[in-house]
LUMBAVO-150244 format. One record per residue (C-alpha): x, y, z. Coordinates in Angstrom, 1 decimal. Layout:
N
X | Y | Z;
...
END
This chain:
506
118.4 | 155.7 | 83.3;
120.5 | 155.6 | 80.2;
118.6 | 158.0 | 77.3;
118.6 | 154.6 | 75.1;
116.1 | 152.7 | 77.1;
113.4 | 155.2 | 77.4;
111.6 | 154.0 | 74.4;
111.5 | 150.7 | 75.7;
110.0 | 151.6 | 79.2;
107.1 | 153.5 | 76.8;
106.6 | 150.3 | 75.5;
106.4 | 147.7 | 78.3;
104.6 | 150.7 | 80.3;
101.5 | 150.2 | 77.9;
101.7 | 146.4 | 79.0;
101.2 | 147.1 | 82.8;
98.9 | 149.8 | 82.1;
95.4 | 150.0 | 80.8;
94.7 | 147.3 | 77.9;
93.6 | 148.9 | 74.6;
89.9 | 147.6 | 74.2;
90.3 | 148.5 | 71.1;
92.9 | 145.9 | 70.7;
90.8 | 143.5 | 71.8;
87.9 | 144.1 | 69.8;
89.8 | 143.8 | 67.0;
87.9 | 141.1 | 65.2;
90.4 | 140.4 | 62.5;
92.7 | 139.0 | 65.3;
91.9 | 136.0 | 67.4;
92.8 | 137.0 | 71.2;
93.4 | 133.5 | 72.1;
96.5 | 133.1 | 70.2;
100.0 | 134.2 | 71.5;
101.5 | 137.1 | 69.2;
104.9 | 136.0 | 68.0;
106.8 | 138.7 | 69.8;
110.9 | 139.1 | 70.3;
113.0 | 138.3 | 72.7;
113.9 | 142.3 | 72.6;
110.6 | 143.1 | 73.9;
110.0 | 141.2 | 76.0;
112.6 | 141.8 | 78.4;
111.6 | 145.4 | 78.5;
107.6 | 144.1 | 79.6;
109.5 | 141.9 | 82.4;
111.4 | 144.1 | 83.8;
109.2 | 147.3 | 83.8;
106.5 | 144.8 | 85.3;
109.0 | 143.9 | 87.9;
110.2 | 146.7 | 88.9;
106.6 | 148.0 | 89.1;
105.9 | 145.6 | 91.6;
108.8 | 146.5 | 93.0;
106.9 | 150.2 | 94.3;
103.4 | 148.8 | 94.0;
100.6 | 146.7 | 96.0;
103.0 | 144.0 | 97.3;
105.3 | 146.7 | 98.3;
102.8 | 148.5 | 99.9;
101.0 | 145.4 | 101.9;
104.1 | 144.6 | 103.4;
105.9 | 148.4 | 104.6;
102.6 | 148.2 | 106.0;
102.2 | 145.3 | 108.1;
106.2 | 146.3 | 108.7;
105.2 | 149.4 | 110.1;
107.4 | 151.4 | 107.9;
104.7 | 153.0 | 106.4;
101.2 | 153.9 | 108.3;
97.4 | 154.9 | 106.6;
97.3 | 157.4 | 110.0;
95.9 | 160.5 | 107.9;
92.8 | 162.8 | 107.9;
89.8 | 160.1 | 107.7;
88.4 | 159.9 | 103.6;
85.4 | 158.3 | 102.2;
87.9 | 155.9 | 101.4;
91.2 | 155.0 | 103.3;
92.1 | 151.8 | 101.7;
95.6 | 152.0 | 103.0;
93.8 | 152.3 | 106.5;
92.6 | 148.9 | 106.0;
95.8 | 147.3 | 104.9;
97.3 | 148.9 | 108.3;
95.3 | 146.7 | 110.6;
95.4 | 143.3 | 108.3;
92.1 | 143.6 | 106.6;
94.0 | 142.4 | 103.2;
91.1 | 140.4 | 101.1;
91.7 | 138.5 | 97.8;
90.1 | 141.2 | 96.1;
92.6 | 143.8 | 97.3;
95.4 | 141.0 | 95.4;
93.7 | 140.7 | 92.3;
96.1 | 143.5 | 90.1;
99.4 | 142.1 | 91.7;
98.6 | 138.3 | 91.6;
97.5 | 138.8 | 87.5;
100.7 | 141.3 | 87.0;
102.9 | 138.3 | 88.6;
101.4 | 135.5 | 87.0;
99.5 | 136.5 | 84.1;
102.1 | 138.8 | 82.7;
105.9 | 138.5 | 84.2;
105.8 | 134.5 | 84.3;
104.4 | 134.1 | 81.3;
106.5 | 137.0 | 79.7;
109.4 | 135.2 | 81.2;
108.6 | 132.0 | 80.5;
108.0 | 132.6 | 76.7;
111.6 | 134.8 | 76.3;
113.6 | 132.0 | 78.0;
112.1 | 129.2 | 75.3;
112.6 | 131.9 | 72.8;
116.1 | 132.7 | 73.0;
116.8 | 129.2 | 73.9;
115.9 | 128.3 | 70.6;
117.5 | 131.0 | 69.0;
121.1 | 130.7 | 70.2;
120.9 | 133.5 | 72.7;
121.9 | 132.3 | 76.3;
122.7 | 135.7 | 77.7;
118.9 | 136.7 | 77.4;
117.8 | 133.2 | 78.6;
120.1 | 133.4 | 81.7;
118.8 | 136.4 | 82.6;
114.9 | 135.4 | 82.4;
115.8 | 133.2 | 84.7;
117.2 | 135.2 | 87.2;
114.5 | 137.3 | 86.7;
112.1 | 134.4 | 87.1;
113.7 | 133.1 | 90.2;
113.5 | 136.7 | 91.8;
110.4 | 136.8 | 91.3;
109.0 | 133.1 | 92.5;
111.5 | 134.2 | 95.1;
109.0 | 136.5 | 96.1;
105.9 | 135.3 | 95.3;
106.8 | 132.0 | 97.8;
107.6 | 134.3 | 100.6;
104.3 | 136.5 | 100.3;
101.6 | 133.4 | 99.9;
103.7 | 130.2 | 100.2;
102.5 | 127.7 | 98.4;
101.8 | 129.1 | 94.4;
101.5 | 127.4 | 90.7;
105.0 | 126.7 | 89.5;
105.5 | 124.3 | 87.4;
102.1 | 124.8 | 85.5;
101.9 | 128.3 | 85.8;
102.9 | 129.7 | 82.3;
101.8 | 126.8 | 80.0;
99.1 | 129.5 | 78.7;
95.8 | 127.7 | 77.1;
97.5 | 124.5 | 78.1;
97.3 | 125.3 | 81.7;
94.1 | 127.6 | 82.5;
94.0 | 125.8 | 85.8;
97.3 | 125.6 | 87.2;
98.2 | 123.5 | 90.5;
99.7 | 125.2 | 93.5;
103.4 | 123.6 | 94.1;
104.6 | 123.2 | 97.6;
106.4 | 126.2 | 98.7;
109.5 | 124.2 | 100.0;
109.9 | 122.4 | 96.7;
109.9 | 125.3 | 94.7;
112.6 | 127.0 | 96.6;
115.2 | 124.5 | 96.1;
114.4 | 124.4 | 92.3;
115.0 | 128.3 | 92.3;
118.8 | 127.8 | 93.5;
119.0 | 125.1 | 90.5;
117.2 | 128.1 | 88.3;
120.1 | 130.4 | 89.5;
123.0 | 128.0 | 88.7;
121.5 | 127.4 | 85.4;
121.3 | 131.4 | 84.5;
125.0 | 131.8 | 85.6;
126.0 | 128.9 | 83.4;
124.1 | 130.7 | 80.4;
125.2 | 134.1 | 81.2;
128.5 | 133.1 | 81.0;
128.3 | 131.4 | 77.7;
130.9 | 132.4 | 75.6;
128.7 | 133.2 | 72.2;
125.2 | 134.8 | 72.1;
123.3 | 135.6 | 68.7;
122.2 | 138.8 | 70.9;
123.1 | 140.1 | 74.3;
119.8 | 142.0 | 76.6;
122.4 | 144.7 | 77.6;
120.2 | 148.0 | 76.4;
116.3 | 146.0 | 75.9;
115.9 | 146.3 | 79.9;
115.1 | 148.7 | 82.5;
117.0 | 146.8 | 85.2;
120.7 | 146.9 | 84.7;
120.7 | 148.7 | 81.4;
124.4 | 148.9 | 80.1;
126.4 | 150.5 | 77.1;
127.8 | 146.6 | 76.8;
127.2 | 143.3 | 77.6;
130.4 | 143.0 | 79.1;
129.3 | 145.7 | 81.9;
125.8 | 144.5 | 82.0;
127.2 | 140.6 | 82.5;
129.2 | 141.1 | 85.8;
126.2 | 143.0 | 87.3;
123.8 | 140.4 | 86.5;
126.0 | 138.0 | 87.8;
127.0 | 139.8 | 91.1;
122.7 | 139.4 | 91.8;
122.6 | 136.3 | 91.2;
125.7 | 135.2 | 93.7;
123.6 | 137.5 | 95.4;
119.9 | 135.9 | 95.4;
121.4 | 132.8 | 96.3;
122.4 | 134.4 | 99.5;
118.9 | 135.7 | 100.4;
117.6 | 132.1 | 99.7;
119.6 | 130.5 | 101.5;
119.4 | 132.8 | 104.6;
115.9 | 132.1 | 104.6;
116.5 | 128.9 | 105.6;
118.0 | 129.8 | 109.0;
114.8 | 129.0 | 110.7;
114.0 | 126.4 | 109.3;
116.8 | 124.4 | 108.8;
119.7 | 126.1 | 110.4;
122.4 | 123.5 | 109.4;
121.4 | 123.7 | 105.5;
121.8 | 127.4 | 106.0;
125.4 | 126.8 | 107.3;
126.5 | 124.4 | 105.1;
125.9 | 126.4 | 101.8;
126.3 | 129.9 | 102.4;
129.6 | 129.1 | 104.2;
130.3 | 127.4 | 101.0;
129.2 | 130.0 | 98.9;
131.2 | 133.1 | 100.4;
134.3 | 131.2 | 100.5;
133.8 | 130.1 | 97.0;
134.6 | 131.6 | 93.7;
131.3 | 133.2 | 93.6;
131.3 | 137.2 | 93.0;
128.7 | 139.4 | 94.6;
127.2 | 143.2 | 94.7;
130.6 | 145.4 | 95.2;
128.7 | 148.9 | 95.2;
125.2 | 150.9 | 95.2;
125.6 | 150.9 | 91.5;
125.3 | 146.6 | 91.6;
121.6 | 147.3 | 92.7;
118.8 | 145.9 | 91.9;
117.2 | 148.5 | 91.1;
114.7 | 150.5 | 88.2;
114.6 | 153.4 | 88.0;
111.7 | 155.6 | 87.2;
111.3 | 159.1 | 85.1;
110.0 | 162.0 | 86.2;
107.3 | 162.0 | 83.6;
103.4 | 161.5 | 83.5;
103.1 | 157.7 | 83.6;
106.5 | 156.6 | 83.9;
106.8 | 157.9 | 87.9;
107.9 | 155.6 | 90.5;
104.1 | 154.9 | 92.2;
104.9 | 155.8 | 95.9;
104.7 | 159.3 | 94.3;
102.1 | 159.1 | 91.4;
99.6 | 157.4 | 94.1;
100.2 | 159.9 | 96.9;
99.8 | 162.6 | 94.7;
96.6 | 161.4 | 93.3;
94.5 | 158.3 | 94.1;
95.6 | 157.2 | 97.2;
96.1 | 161.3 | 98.3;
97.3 | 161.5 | 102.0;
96.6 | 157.6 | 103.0;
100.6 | 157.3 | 103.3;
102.7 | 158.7 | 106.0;
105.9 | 156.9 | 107.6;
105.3 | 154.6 | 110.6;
105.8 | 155.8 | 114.3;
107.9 | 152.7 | 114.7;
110.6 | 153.5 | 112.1;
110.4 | 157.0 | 112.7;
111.3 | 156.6 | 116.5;
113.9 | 154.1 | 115.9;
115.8 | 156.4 | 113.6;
115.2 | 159.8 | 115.8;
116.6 | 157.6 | 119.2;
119.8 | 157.6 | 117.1;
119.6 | 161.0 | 115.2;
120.0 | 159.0 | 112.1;
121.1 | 161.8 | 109.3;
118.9 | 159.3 | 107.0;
115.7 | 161.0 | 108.2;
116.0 | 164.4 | 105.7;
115.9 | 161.4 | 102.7;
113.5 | 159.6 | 104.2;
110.7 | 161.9 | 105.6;
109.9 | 165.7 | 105.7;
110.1 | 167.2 | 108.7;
107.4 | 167.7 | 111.5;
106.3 | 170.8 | 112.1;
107.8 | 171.3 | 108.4;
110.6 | 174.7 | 109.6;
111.6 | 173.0 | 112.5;
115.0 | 173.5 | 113.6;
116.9 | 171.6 | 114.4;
114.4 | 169.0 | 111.8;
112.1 | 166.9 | 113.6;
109.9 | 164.3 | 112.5;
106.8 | 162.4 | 113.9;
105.5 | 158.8 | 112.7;
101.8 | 158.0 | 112.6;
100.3 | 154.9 | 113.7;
96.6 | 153.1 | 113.1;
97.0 | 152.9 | 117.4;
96.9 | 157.0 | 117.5;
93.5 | 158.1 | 118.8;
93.0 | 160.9 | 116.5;
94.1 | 160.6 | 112.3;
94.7 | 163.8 | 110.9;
97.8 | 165.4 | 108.4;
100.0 | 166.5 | 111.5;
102.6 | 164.3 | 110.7;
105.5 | 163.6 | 108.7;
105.7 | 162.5 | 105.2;
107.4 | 159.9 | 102.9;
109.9 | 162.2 | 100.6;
112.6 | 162.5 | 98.3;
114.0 | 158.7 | 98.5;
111.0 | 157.0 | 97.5;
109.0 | 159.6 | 95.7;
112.1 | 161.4 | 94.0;
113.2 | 165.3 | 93.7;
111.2 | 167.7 | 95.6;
109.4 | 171.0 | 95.1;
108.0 | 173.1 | 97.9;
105.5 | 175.7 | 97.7;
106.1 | 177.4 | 101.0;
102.3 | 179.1 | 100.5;
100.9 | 175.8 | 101.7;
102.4 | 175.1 | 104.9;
100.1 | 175.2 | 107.0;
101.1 | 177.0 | 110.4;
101.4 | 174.1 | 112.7;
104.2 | 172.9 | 110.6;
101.4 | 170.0 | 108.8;
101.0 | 170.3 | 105.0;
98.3 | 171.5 | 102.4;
97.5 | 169.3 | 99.3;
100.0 | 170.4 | 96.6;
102.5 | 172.0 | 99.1;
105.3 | 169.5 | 98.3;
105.6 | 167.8 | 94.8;
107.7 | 165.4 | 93.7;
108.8 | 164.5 | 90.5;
108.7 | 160.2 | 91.0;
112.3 | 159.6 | 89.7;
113.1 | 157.6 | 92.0;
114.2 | 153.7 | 92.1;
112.2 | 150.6 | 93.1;
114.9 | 149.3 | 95.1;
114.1 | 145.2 | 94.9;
117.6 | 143.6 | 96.3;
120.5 | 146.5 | 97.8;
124.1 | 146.1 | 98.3;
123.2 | 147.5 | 101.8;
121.3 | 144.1 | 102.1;
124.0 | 142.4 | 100.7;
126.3 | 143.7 | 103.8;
123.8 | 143.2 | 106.3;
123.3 | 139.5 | 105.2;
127.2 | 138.8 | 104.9;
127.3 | 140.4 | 108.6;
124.2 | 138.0 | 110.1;
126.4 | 135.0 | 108.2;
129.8 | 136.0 | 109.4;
127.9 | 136.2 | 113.0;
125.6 | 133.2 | 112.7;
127.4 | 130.8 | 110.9;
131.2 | 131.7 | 111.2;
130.8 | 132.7 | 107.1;
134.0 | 134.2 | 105.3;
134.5 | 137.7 | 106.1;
134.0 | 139.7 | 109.7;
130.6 | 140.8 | 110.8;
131.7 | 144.1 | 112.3;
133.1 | 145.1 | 108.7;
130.3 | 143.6 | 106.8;
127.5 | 145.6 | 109.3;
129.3 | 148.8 | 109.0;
129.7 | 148.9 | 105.6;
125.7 | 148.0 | 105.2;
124.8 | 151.2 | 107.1;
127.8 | 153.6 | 105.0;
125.9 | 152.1 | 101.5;
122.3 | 152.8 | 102.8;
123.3 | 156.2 | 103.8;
125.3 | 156.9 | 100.6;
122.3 | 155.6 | 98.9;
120.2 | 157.9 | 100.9;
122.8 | 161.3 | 99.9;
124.0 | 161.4 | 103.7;
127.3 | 163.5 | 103.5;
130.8 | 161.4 | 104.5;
131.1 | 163.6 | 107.9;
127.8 | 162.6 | 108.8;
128.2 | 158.7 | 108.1;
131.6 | 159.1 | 110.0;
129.7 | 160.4 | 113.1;
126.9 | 157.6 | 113.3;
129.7 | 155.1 | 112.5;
131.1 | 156.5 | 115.3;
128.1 | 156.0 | 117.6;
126.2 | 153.3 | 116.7;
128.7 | 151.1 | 114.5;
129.7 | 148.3 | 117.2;
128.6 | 145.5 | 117.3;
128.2 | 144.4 | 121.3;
126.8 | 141.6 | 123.7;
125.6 | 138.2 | 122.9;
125.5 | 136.7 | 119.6;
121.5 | 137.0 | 120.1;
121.7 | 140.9 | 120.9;
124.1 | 141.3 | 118.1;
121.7 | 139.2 | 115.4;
118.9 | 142.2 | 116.8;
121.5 | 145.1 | 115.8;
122.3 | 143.8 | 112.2;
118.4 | 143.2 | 111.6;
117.2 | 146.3 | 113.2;
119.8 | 148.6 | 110.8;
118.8 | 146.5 | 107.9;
115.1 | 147.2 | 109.0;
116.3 | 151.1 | 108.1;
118.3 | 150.3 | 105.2;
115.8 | 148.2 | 103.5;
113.0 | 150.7 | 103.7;
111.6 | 150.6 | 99.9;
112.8 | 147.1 | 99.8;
109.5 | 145.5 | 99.4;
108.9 | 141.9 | 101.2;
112.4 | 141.6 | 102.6;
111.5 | 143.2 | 106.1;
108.8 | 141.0 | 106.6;
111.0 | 138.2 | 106.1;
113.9 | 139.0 | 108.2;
111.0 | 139.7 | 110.9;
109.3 | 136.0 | 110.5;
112.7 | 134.4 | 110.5;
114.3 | 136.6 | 113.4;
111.8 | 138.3 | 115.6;
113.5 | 141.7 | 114.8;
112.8 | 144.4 | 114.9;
110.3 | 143.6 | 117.9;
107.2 | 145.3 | 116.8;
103.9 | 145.8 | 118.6;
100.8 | 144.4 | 116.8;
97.5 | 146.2 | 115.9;
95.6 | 143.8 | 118.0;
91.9 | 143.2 | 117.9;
89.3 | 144.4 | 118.0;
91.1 | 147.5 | 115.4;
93.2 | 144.4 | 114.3;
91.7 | 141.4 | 112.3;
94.3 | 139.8 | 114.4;
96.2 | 139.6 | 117.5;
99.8 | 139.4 | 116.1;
101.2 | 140.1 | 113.0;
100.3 | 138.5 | 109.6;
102.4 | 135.6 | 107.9;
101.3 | 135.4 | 104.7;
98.9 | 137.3 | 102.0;
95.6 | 135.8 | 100.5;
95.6 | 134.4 | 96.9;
94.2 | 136.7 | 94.4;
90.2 | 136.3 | 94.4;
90.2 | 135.9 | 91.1;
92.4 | 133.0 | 91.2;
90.3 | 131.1 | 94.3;
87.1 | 131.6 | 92.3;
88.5 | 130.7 | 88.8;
90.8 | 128.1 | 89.7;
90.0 | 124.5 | 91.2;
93.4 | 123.8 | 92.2;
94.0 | 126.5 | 94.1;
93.7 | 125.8 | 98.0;
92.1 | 127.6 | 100.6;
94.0 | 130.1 | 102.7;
91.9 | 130.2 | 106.3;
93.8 | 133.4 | 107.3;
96.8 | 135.3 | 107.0;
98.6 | 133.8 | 109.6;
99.4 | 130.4 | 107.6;
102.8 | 130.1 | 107.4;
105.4 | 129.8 | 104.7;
107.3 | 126.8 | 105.3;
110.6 | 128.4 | 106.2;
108.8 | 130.2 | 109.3;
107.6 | 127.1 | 110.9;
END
């Protein structure tokens, strides 16, 4: 993160954070009427609030039902996480991330897109709108059906009708195409190069071709989303797309990505929430664990801390809800999503398990939202699926060489698993199941995304928590609407469960 934009994550940090009572006491002000506020700030407020849902509940609902991440720890008064592990997700537990989404980075959005529209500043209104399309990008794939059209028209709206999930996607593409067009316009009165926490850049010119790489990008996703549902629309444009004119991610550095500080306040919250509320409620999944040790994947020293802690070689251990005893004698998430490490060898215990306090970690580390691992792993499904431009064996190698670059693997050691596990063999079917299971690796920290490629594809095959631990007998398909919303809102429908699908999973 560029020294330049700190100030403004100070800023749009206070906006996600607690509210200033004191602001709204203030009774020389009228809290009802929207504060005239720049376009400058409030791309900083988007994009902080994005990228902290990026690392927050949403993130966390979903690495859970994934089983990336497990709540397998030593019992608590309180192990919320727990909870979220075998599907018990209530409208109350949405409440923060549903207001964040739409109360804040819609409306924010919404109000910066009219607002340099009327200004004469295209470059920020195209980006708004890829950032608004990200985001009901989403949104649609956690709950399905969500307010759209009426869902930042402020006072005018206070009761906002829930679109249908499969209109709203199509509109997003027409959202995307319409930020490209502005992007690319030719004059700007100003340019959201430095006022953002995602893609920050010295110039516009830099900042421009990254923006425009995600968007080629999103479209992708979108449209591979589709391959369940309607198979031939999925063929027809993303075979159109890749052998277009349309530029995508070319590097790790073309992610989309914020990154946090390592500072009170300003931490990515994988690490502020371990080290504090949510205190040993986190541990990585037996599922992912077990798929990576089966192929000694040199990802695993990024990913977790060894189990016992000076084993050697390393060895790790996933926990799962299914194990019949919880306790701490297991590994822990680490440096890749909770950032650089300190170890106070005093607190090991002697079975290799950790004391509170024995490794900290300074949070400077990314929400990673959209990868250019993914973006290989998708061109690979495409060039496989639907005879896409480009070779799937190419596009599936370098996916797994960018995650593990990502992750600080050393060149010798990428070579090697390359080596062993970089072919892609049998039927088309069996193939599909290798791309998605390495993406399931690469895309840990990737919030959502998982849980999609798993509704669409079946992969990676995962066993259920079933009942009567489970509130179910298979895997969720969708999250509750905020409580909030269902008791506040007439128009907003009734969920029955969470395994109401989206309409691309039917």
């Amino acid at each position: 993160m560029k020294k330049h934009n700190i100030k403004y994550i100070a800023i749009a940090c206070l906006l996600f954070a607690n509210v200033s009572c004191k602001k709204f006491l203030d009774v020389n002000k009228d809290p009802n009427n929207i504060i005239d506020v720049p376009i400058s700030q409030l791309l900083p407020s988007a994009s902080v609030n994005i990228g902290y849902t990026g690392a927050s509940d949403l993130f966390r609902y979903t690495t859970l039902i994934m089983q990336q991440f497990s709540a397998q720890g030593p019992v608590s008064s309180s192990n919320t996480m727990r909870e979220y592990e075998r599907y018990n997700i209530n409208g109350s537990d949405i409440n923060n991330q549903w207001n964040t989404i739409f109360g804040t980075v819609v409306s924010d959005l919404e109000l910066m897109i009219t607002k340099a529209t009327e200004t004469g500043s295209p470059h920020y209104a195209g980006v708004g709108k890829l950032l608004k399309a990200y985001v009901y990008q989403v949104s649609v794939d956690a709950w399905g059906d969500i307010p759209y059209a009426e869902a930042s028209k402020f006072n005018a709206g206070l009761y906002p009708k829930f679109d249908d999930d499969a209109a709203i996607y199509p509109d997003l593409l027409k959202l995307i195409d319409a930020a490209i067009t502005d992007i690319d316009a030719t004059a700007s009165k100003l340019d959201p190069n430095v006022n953002t926490t995602i893609y920050p850049n010295a110039t516009w010119a830099a900042a421009k071709e990254q923006w425009l790489r995600f968007a080629s990008t999103l479209k992708l996703r979108i449209y591979l989303h589709y391959s369940k549902k309607d198979p031939a629309f999925a063929r027809q444009n993303i075979t159109a797309l890749t052998a277009g004119s349309a530029v995508f991610m070319q590097s790790n550095s073309d992610n989309f990505q914020m990154m946090y500080l390592g500072e009170s306040q300003r931490q990515n919250p994988t690490a502020s929430i371990e080290g504090g509320q949510f205190r040993n409620q986190l541990f990585p999944h037996r599922t992912i664990v077990d798929m990576m040790n089966a192929k000694a994947d040199p990802r695993r020293s990024s990913y977790f801390v060894p189990f016992p802690y000076n084993s050697t070689p390393p060895m790790y251990k996933g926990s799962s809800i299914l194990d019949p005893v919880a306790s701490s004698a297991y590994s822990r998430l680490h440096t890749y999503l909770k950032g650089t490490a300190t170890v106070n060898q005093a607190l090991i215990n002697p079975d290799g398990s950790l004391k509170d306090g024995a490794i900290t970690y300074a949070g400077n580390a990314p929400a990673r939202m959209l990868t250019y691992a993914e973006y290989n792993f998708m061109r690979a499904e495409a060039a496989l699926i639907y005879a896409a431009a480009g070779n799937a064996q190419t596009f599936f190698q370098e996916g797994i060489r960018a995650s593990m670059r990502d992750a600080g693997v050393a060149q010798a050691n990428i070579d090697a698993y390359i080596a062993a596990n970089g072919t892609l063999t049998g039927t088309s079917e069996q193939r599909l199941e290798q791309i998605i299971n390495e993406k399931y690796i690469a895309n840990f920290g990737v919030m959502v995304e998982p849980w999609t490629d798993w509704r669409r594809t079946g992969y990676p095959v995962l066993q259920a928590v079933k009942k009567p631990l489970g509130i179910y007998d298979e895997l969720p398909r969708s999250l509750p609407y905020g409580l909030n919303e269902t008791t506040s809102n007439p128009n907003a429908p009734v969920k029955a469960d969470l395994l109401q699908r989206v309409f691309w999973d039917e």
